[in-house]
C-alpha positions as CSV (number, residue, x, y, z in Angstrom):
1,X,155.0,61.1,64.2
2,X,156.5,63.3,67.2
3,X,155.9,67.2,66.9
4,X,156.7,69.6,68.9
5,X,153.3,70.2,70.1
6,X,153.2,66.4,71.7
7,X,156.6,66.7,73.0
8,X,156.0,69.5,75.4
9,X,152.5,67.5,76.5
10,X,155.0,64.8,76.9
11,X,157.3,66.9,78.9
12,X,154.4,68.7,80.9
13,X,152.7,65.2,82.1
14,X,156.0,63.7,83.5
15,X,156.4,67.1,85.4
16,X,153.4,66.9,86.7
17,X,153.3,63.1,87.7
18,X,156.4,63.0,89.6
19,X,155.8,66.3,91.4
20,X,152.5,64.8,92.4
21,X,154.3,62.0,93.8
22,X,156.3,63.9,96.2
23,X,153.2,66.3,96.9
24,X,151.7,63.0,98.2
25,X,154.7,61.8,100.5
26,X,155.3,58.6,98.0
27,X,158.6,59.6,96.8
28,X,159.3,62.6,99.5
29,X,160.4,62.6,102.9
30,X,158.0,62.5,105.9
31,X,158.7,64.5,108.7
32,X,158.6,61.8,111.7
33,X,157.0,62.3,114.7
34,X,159.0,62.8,118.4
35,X,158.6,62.5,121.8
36,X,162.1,63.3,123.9
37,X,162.2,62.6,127.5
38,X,164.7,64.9,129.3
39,X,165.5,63.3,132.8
40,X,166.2,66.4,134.6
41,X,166.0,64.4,138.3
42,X,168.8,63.3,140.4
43,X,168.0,59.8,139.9
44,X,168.5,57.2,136.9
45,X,165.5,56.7,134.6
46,X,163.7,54.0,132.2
47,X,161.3,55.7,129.7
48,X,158.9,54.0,127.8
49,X,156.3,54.8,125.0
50,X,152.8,53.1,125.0
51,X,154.1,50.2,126.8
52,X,151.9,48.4,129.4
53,X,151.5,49.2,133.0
54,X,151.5,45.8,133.7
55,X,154.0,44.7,131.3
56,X,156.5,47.0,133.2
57,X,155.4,45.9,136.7
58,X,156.6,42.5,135.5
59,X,159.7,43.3,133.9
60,X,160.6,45.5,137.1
61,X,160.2,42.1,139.7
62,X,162.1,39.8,137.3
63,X,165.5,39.0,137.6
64,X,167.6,41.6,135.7
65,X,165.0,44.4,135.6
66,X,167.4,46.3,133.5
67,X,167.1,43.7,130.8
68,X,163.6,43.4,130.8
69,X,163.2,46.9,130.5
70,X,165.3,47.3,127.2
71,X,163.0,44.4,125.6
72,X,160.2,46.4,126.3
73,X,161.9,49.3,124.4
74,X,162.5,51.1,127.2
75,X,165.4,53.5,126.9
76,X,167.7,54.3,130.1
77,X,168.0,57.7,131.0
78,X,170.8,59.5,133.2
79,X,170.6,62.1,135.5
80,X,170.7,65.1,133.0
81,X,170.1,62.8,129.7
82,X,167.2,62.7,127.3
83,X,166.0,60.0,124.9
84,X,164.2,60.1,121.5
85,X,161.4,58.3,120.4
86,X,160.3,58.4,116.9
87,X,156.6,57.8,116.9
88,X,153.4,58.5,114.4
89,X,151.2,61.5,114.9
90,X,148.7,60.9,117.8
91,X,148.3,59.9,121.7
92,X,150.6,58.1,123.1
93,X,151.8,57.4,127.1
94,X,154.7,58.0,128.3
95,X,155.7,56.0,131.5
96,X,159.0,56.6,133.6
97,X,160.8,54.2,135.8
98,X,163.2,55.5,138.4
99,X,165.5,52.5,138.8
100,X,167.3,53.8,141.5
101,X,165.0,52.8,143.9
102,X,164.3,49.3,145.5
103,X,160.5,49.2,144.4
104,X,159.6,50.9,141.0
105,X,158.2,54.1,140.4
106,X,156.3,55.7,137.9
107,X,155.5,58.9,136.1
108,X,152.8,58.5,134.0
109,X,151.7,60.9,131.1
110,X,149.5,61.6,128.2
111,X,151.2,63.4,125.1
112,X,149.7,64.2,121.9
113,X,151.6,65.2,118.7
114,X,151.1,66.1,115.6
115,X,153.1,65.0,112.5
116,X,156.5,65.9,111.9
117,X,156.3,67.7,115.8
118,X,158.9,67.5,118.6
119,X,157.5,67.1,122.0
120,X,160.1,67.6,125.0
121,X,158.8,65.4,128.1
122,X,160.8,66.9,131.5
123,X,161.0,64.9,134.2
124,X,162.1,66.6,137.7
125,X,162.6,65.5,141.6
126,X,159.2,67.3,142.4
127,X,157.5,64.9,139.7
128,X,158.5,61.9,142.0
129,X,157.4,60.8,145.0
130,X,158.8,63.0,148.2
131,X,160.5,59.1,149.7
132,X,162.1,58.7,145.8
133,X,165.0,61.9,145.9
């Protein structure tokens, strides 16, 4: 029934089929994708990843901003703190809300990366508005 010859064959396809499944990512790791905000102003920040202009307008006048913020997925951000979001290859928008001031402001920006990349996003004073430090 079994030779030799057929069990090597044997042995040499399962080799082959399970290293083809980690070639292809289906029993591997991925590398994720990051974008890290690094708040590197004087001032408390929200940061937020392809979340709505609008949305965030809303959730700034509502009751407990702070609150509203978090459900967005916004992540707060000390002065001197940085935040992760994991995130697939591509464009995405990253939006900044400095919550120390009375009427919301934003830092808007465009930031592209590629699988399994880190991209630092470094928010200073000069970045917001001359009235906001």
């Amino acid at each position: 029934m079994f030779n030799r010859r057929m069990f090597v064959a044997l042995a040499v396809c399962l080799a082959v089929s399970a290293s083809s499944v980690f070639a292809n990512g289906n029993g591997g790791t991925k590398k994720d994708s990051h974008i890290k905000v690094k708040n590197e102003s004087q001032d408390t920040l929200y940061a937020f990843v392809d979340v709505d202009y609008d949305d965030i307008l809303e959730a700034a006048d509502s009751d407990d901003p702070a609150q509203a913020f978090e459900e967005l997925g916004g992540q707060l951000v000390d002065s001197g703190g940085k935040v992760d979001f994991p995130v697939k290859a591509g464009t995405h928008r990253v939006t900044v809300v400095d919550v120390d001031l009375e009427d919301a402001v934003f830092v808007d920006r465009s930031v592209t990366v590629k699988k399994g990349q880190t991209k630092n996003v470094f928010v200073h004073d000069a970045d917001l508005p001359a009235d906001a430090t």
